[in-house]
PAMILUM-290120 format. One record per residue (C-alpha): residue in one letter; x, y, z. Coordinates in steps of 0.05 Angstrom, whole numbers, padded with zeros to 5 digits. Layout:
<nodes>
{rest:a X:X Y:Y Z:Z}
...
</nodes>
This chain:
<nodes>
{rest:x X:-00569 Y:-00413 Z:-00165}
{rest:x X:-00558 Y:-00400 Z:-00229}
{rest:x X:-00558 Y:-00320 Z:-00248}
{rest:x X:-00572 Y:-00295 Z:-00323}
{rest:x X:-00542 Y:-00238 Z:-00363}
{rest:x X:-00592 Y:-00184 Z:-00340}
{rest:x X:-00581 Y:-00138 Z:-00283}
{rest:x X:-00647 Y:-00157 Z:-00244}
{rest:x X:-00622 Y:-00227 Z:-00240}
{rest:x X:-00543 Y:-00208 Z:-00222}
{rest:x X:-00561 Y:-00168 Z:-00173}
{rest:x X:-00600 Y:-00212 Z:-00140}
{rest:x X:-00536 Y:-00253 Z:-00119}
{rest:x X:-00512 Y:-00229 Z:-00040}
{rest:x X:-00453 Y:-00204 Z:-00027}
{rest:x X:-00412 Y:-00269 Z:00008}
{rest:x X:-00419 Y:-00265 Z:00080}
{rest:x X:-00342 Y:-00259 Z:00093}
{rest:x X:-00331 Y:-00190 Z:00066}
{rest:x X:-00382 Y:-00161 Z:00110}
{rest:x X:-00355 Y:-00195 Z:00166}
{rest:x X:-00281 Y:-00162 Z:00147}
{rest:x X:-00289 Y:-00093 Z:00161}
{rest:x X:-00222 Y:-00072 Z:00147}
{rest:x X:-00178 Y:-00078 Z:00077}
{rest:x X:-00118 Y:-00041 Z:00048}
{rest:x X:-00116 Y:-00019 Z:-00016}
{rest:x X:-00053 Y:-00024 Z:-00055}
{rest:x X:-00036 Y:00027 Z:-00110}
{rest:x X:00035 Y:00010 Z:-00142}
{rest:x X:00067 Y:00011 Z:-00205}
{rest:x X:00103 Y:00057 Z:-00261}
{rest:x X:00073 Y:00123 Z:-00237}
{rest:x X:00113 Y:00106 Z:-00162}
{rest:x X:00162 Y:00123 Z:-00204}
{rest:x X:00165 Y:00196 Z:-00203}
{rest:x X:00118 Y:00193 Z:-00153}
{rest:x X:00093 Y:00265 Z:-00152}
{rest:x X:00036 Y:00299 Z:-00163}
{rest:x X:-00003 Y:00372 Z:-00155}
{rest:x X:-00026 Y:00366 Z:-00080}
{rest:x X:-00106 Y:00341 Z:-00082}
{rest:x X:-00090 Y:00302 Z:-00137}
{rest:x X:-00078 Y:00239 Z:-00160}
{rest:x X:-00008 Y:00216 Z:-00168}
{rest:x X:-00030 Y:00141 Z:-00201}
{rest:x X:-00053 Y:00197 Z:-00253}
{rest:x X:00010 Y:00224 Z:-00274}
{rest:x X:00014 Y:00194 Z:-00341}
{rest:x X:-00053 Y:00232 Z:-00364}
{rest:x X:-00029 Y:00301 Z:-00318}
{rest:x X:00027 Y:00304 Z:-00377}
{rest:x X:-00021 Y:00311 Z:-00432}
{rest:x X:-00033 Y:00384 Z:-00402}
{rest:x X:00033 Y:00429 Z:-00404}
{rest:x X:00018 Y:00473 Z:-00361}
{rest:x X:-00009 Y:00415 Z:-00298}
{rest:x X:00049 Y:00410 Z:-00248}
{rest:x X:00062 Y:00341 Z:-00260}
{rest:x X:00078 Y:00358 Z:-00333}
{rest:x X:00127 Y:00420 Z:-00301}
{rest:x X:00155 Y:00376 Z:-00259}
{rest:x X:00171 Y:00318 Z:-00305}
{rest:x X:00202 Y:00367 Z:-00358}
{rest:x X:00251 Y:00400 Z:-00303}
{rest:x X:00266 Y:00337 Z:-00263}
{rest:x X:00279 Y:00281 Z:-00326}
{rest:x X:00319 Y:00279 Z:-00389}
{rest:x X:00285 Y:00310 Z:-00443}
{rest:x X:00237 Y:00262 Z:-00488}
{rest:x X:00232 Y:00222 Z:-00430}
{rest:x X:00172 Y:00191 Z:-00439}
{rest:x X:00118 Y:00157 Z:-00386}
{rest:x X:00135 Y:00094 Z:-00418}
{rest:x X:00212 Y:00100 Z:-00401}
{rest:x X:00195 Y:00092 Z:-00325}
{rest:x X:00186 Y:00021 Z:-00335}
{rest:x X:00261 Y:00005 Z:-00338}
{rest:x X:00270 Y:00057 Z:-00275}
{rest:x X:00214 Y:00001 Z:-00239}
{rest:x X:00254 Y:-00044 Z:-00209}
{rest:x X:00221 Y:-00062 Z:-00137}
{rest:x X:00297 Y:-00081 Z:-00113}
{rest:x X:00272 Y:-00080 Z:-00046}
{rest:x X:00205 Y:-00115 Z:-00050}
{rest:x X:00189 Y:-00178 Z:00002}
{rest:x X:00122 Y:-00203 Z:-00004}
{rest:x X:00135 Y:-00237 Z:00063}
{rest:x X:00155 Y:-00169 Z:00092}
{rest:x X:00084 Y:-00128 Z:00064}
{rest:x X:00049 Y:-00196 Z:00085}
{rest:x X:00074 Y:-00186 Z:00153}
{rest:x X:00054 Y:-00119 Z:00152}
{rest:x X:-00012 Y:-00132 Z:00127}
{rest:x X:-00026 Y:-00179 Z:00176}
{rest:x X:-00010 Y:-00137 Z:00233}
{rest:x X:-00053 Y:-00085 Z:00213}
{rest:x X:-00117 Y:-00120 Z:00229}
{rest:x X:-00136 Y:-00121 Z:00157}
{rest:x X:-00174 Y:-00177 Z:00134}
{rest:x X:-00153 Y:-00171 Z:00062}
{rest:x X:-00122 Y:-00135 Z:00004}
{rest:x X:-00135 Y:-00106 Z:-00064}
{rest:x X:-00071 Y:-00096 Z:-00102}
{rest:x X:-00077 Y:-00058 Z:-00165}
{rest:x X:-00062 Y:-00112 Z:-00214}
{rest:x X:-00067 Y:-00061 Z:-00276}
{rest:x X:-00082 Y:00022 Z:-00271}
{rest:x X:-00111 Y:00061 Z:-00330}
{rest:x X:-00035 Y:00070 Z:-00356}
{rest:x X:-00043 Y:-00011 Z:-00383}
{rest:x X:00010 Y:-00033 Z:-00347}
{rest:x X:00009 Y:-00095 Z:-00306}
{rest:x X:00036 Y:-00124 Z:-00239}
{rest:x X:00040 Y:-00190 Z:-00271}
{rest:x X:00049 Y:-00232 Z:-00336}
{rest:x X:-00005 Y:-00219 Z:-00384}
{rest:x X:-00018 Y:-00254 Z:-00449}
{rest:x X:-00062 Y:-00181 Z:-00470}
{rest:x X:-00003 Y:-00139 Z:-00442}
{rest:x X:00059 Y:-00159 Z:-00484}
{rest:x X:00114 Y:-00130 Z:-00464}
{rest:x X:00078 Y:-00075 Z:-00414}
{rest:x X:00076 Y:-00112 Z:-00356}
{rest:x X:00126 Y:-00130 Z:-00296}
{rest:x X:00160 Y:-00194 Z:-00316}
{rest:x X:00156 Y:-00175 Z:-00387}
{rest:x X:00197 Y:-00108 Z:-00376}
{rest:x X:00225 Y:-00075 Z:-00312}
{rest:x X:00233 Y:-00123 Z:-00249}
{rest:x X:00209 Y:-00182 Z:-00284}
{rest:x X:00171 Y:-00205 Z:-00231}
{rest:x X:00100 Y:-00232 Z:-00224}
{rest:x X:00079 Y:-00191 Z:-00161}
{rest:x X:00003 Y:-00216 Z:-00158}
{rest:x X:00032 Y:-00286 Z:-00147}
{rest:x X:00092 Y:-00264 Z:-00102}
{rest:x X:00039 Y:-00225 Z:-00051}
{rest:x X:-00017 Y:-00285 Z:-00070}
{rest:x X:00032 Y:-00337 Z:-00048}
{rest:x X:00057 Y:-00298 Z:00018}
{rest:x X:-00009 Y:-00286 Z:00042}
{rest:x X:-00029 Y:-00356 Z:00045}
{rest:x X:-00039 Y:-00371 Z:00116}
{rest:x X:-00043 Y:-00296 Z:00146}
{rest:x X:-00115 Y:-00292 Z:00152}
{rest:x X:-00117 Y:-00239 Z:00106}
{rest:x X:-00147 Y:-00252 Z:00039}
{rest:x X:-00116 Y:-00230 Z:-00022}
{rest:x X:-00155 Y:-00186 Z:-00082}
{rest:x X:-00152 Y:-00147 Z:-00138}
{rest:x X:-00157 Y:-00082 Z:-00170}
{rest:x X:-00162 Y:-00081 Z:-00248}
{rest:x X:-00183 Y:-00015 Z:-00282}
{rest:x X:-00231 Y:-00034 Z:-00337}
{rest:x X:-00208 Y:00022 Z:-00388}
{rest:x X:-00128 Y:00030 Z:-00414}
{rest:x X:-00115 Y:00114 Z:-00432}
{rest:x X:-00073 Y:00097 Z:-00497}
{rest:x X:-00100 Y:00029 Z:-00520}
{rest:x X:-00105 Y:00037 Z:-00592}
{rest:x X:-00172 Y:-00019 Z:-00587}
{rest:x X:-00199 Y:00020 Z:-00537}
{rest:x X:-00194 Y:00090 Z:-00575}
{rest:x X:-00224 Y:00068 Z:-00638}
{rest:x X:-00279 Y:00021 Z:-00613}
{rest:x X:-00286 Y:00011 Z:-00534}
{rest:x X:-00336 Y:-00041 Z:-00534}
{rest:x X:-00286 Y:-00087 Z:-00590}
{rest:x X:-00243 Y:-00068 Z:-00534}
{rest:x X:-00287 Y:-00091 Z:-00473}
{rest:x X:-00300 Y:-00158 Z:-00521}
{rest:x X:-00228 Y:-00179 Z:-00547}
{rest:x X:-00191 Y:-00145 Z:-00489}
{rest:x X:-00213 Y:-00134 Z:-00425}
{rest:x X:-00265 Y:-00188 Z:-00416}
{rest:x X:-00202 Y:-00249 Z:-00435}
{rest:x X:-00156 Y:-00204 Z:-00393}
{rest:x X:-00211 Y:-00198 Z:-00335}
{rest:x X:-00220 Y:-00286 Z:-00345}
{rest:x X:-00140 Y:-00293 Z:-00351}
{rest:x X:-00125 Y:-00256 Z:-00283}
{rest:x X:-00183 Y:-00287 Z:-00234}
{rest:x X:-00170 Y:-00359 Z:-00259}
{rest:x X:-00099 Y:-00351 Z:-00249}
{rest:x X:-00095 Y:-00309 Z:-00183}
{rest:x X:-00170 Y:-00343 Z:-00158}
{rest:x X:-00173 Y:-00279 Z:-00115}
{rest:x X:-00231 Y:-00251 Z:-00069}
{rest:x X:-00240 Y:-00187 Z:-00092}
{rest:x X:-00242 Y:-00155 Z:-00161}
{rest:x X:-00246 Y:-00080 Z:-00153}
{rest:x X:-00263 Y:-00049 Z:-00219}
{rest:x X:-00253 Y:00028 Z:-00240}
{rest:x X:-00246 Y:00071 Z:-00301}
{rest:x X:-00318 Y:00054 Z:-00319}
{rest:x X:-00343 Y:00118 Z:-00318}
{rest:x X:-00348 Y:00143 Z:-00386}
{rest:x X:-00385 Y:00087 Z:-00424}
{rest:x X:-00454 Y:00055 Z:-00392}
{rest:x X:-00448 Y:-00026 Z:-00373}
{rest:x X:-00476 Y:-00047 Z:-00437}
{rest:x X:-00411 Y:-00017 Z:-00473}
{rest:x X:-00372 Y:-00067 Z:-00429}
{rest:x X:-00419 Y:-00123 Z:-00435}
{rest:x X:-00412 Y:-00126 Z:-00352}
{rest:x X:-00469 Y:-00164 Z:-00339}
{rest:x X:-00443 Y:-00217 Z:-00388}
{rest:x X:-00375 Y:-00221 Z:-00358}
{rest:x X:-00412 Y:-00221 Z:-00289}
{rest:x X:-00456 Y:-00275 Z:-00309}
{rest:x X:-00391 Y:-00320 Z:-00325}
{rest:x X:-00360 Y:-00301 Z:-00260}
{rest:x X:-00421 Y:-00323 Z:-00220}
{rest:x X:-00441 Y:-00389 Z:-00257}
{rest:x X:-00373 Y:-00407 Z:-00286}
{rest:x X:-00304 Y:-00388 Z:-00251}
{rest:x X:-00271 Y:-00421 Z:-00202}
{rest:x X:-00284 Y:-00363 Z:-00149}
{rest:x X:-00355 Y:-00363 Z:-00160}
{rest:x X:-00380 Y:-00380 Z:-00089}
{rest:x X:-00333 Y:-00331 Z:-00052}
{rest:x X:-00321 Y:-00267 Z:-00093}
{rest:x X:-00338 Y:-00201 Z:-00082}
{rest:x X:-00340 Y:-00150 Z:-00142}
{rest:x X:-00362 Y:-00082 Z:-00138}
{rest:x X:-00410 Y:-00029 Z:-00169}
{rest:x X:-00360 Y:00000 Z:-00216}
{rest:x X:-00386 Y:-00029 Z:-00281}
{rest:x X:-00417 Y:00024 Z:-00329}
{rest:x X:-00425 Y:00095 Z:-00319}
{rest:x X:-00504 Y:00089 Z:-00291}
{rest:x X:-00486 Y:00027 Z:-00240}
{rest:x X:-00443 Y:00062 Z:-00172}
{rest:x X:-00479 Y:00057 Z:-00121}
{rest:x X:-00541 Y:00015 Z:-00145}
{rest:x X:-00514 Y:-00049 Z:-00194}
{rest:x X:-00465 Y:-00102 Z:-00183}
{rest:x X:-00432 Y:-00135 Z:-00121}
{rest:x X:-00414 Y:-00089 Z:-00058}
{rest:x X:-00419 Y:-00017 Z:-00073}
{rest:x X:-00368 Y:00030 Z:-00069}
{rest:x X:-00351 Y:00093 Z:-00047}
{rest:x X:-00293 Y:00142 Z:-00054}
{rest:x X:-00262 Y:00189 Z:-00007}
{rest:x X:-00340 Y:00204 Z:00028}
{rest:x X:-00375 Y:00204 Z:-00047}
{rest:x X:-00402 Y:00150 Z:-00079}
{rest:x X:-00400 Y:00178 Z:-00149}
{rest:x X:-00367 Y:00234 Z:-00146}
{rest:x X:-00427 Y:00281 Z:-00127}
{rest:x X:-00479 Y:00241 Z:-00070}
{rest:x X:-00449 Y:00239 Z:00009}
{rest:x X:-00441 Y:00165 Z:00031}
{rest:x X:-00499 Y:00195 Z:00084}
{rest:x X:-00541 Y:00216 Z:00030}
{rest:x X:-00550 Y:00152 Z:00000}
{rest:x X:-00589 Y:00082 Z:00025}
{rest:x X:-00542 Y:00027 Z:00012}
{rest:x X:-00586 Y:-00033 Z:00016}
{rest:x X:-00522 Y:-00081 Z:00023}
{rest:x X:-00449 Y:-00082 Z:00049}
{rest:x X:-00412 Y:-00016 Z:00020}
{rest:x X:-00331 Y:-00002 Z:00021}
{rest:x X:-00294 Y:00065 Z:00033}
{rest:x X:-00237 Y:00073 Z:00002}
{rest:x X:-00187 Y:00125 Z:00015}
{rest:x X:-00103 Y:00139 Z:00016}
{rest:x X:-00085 Y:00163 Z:00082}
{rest:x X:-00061 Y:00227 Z:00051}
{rest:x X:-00096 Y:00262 Z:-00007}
{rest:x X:-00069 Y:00211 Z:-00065}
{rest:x X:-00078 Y:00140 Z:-00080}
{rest:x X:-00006 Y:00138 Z:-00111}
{rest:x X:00040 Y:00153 Z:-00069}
{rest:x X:00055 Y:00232 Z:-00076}
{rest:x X:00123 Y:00247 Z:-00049}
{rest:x X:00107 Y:00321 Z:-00029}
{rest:x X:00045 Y:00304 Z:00019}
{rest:x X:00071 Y:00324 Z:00087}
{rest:x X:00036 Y:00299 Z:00154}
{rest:x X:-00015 Y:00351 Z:00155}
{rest:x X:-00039 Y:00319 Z:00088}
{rest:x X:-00042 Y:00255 Z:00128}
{rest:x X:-00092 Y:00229 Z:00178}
{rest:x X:-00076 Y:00213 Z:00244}
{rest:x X:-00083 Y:00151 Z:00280}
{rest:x X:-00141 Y:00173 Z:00315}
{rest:x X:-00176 Y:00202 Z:00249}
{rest:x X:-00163 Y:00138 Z:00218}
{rest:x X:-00206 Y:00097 Z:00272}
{rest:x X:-00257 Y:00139 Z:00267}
{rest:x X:-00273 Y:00129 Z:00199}
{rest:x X:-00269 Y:00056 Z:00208}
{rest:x X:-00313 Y:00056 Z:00272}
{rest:x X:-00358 Y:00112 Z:00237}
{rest:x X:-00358 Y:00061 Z:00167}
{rest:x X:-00378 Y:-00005 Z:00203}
{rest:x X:-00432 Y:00030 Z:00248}
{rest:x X:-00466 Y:00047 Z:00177}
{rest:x X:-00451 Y:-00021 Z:00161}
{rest:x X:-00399 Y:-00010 Z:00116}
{rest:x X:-00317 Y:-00031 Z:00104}
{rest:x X:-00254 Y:00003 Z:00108}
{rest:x X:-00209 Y:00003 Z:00059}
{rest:x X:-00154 Y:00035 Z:00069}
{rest:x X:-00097 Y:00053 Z:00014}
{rest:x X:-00023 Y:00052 Z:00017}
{rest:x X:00022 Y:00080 Z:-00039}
{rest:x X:00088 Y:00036 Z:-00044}
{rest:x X:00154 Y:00070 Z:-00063}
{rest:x X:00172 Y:00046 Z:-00132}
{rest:x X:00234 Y:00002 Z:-00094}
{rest:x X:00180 Y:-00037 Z:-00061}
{rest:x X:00182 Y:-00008 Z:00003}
{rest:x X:00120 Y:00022 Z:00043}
{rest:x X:00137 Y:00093 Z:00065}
{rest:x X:00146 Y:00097 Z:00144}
{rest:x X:00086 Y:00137 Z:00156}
{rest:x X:00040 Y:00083 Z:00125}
{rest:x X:00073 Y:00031 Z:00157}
{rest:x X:00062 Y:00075 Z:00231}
{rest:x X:-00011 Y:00081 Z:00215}
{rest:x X:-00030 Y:00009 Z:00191}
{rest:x X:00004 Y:-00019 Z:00257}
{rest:x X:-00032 Y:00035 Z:00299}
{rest:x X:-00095 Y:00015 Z:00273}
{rest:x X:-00073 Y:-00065 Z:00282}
{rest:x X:-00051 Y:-00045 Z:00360}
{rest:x X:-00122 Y:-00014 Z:00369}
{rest:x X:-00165 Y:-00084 Z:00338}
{rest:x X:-00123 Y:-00132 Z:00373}
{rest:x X:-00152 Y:-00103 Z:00436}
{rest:x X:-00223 Y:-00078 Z:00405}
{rest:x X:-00240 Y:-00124 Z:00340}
{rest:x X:-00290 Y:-00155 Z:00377}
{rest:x X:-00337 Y:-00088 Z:00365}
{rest:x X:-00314 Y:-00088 Z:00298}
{rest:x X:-00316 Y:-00159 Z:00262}
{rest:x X:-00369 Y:-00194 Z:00248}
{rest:x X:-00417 Y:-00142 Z:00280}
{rest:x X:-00474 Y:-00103 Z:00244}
{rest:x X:-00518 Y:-00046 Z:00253}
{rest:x X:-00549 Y:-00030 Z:00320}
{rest:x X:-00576 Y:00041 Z:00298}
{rest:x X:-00581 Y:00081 Z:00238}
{rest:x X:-00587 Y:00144 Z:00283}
{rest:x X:-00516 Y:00174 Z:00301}
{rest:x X:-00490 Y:00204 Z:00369}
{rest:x X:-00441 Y:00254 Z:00372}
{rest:x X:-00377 Y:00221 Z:00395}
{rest:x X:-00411 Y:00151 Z:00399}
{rest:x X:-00402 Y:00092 Z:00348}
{rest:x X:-00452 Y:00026 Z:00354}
{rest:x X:-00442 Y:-00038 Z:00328}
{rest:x X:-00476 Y:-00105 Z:00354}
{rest:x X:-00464 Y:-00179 Z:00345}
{rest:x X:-00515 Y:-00226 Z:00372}
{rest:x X:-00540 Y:-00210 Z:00441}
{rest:x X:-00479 Y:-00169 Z:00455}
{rest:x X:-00480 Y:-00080 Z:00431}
{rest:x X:-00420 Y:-00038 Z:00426}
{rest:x X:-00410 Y:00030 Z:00438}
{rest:x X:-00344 Y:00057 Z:00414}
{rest:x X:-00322 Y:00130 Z:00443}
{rest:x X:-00267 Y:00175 Z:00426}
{rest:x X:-00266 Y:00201 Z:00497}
{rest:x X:-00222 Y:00176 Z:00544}
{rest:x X:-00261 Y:00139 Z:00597}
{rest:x X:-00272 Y:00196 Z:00656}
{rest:x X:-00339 Y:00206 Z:00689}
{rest:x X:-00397 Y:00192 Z:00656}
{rest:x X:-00427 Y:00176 Z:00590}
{rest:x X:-00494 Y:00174 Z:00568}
{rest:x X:-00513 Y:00124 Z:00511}
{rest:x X:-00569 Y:00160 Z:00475}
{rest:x X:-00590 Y:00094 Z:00439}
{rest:x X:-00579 Y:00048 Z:00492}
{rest:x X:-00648 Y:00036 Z:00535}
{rest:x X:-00633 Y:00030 Z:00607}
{rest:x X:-00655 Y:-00035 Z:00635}
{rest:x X:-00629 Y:-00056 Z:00711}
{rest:x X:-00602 Y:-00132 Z:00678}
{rest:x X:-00555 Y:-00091 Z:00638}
{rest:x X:-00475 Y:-00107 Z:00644}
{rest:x X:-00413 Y:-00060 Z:00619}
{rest:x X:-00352 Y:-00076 Z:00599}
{rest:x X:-00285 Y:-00037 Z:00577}
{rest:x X:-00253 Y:-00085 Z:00529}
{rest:x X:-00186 Y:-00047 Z:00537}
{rest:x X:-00189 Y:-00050 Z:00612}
{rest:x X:-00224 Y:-00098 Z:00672}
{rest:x X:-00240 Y:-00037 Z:00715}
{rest:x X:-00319 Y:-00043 Z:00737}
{rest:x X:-00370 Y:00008 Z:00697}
{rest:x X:-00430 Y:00019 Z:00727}
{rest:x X:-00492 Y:00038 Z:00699}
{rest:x X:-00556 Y:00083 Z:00719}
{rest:x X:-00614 Y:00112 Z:00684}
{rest:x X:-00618 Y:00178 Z:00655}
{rest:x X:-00681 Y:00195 Z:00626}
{rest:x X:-00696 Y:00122 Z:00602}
{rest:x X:-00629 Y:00117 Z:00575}
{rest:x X:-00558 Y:00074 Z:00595}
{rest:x X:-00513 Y:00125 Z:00627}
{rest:x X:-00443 Y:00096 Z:00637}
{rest:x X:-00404 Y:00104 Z:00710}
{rest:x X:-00324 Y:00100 Z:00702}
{rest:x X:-00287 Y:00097 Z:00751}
{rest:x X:-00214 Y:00129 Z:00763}
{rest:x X:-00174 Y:00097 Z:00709}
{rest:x X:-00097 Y:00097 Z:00701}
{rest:x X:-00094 Y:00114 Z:00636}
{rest:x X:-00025 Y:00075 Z:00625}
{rest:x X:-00065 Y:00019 Z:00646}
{rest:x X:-00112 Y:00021 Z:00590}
{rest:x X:-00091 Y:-00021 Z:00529}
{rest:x X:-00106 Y:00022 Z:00470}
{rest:x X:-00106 Y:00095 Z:00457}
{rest:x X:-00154 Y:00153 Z:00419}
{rest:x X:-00215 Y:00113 Z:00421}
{rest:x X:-00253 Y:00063 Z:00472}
{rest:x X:-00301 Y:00004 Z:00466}
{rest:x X:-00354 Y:-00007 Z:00525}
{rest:x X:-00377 Y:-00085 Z:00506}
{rest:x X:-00463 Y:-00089 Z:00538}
{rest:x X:-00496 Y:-00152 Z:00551}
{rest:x X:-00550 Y:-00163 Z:00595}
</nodes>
């Protein structure tokens, strides 16, 4: 099909199959500001650059007692240097987590990029700093993981002298051959845009780069943009739609909103994209938190995606690297409710996530199997068959008031091959 440079006609384009099969991604936010790596609590440490602008904002305090004086945002490029970086090492990682792909930030609102850029002389990381390309080191070591690799590309740059004197020259000359440059040389799956917010699409000219990606590039058949493409488009134009730690524009509840195609969460485990050094573990979720959002997320028919802030040596801080192989130790025993499934009901239970895939529903609880549970949404029907997928013991089933109501019987809970929550498989 061939799509034109309207909205009416982009939009019309589905969202390719395999993304709303993946359920789970992770979200990578590194670069210059993992540098100092600190931020007010709540906010955004990938924002530290623009935090200095305002004296009196505790980045700015911090910066002016911690670093030489004239220091400037631009001198953390030479501190950069990713010594400890393996590709193969976060690939590993990655794969383990039961993530089914990634969006590294190629290029934040500070300009700088995570690889060589003919419209970033000289700001980006083999240019200055580690000289390193890191979209093609992490491309190249997730080949053959199963997990796909994408981008992140903000759309605006803070200090771009183009941008600040005429952003649609700027969306034209800059970001549309920069946008081109990176997906024909990285050919990834995603391309998560941001930093639209304060011009509509037609400033950009989005629909006319989106018309080139869907007719023209090489990942035409198999990539997944998002929503972020003009001030007036989150949530109802572009590719998946997007939402943002439970908004979906900063103002509208993901639950307030009908999302007529596959949507993506994104969120940092703690309260910061970046990483923030002075988050403590009550900033952070728990494992158990954690899979609940996913399981809550892919009931609604929704994706995961889940952010980690590298330190700026290239290493993942321990309690990131805890919680992504928690939550890989909980789908190897329970992906089958989560992949590839869709929505069974749009009406929630308390304590009770649904998913179904073909013949077969899920019910995912975060109690421990004791006793009894009633499935609400579940008709009772005497052909019906339950299954724990995280242990072979036999459930038996009964009707309550028209309704499934599971039987469990004494379970060893060392026995059971997962913890915090539990997937009952039905089939009749």
């Amino acid at each position: 099909m061939i799509y034109e440079n309207n909205w009416e006609s982009l939009n019309r384009r589905p969202v390719p199959k395999w993304f709303g099969d993946a359920k789970f991604g992770i979200f990578i936010h590194w670069g210059l500001y993992s540098v100092p790596a600190y931020t007010k609590k709540g906010c955004y440490a990938e924002w530290y650059k623009d935090q200095l602008k305002d004296q009196n904002h505790p980045a700015a305090i911090f910066h002016n007692r911690v670093y030489s004086p004239n220091t400037k945002y631009e001198d953390f490029a030479s501190m950069f240097k990713a010594e400890l970086f393996d590709a193969k090492e976060w690939a590993d990682l990655f794969k383990k987590s039961g993530a089914k792909y990634i969006n590294l930030v190629s290029k934040h609102h500070d300009g700088y990029c995570l690889y060589p850029s003919e419209y970033a002389w000289n700001w980006n990381s083999w240019d200055i700093g580690p000289h390193r390309d890191f979209c093609m080191e992490l491309r190249d070591a997730m080949d053959g993981t199963g997990v796909k690799f994408g981008v992140y590309h903000s759309v605006y740059e803070w200090t771009n002298p183009i941008y600040l004197r005429d952003p649609e020259e700027y969306a034209l000359k800059h970001l549309h051959p920069m946008l081109k440059e990176l997906v024909e040389k990285y050919q990834p799956w995603t391309l998560f845009t941001d930093g639209e917010w304060d011009h509509p699409s037609s400033t950009w000219h989005s629909t006319e780069f989106l018309t080139w990606l869907y007719n023209e590039s090489s990942v035409k058949d198999f990539i997944v943009p998002n929503d972020r493409w003009g001030n007036e488009t989150r949530g109802k134009l572009g590719g998946n739609f997007t939402t943002e730690y439970g908004t979906i524009d900063g103002n509208r509840k993901i639950e307030d909103v009908i999302l007529d195609r596959p949507f993506e969460e994104c969120r940092g485990i703690g309260k910061s994209f970046g990483f923030n050094r002075i988050e403590t573990t009550e900033d952070y979720m728990t494992a158990k938190e954690l899979l609940e959002t996913l399981c809550d997320l892919v009931s609604k028919g929704g994706n995961f995606l889940l952010n980690i802030g590298p330190n700026a040596d290239g290493t993942i801080p321990v309690i990131m690297e805890e919680r992504l192989l928690q939550m890989g130790q909980w789908l190897e025993v329970n992906g089958d409710a989560i992949y590839g499934t869709e929505i069974y009901t749009k009406e929630p239970q308390k304590d009770v996530y649904y998913t179904k895939k073909g013949e077969k529903v899920f019910a995912v609880t975060n109690k421990f199997p004791f006793g009894t549970l009633v499935l609400d949404k579940v008709p009772y029907s005497p052909d019906l068959k339950a299954k724990l997928l995280s242990h072979p013991a036999e459930v038996k089933i009964r009707e309550n008031n028209g309704k499934a109501e599971l039987l469990f019987p004494a379970i060893n809970p060392d026995e059971v091959k997962c913890q915090w929550l539990y997937a009952i498989e039905l089939t009749k």
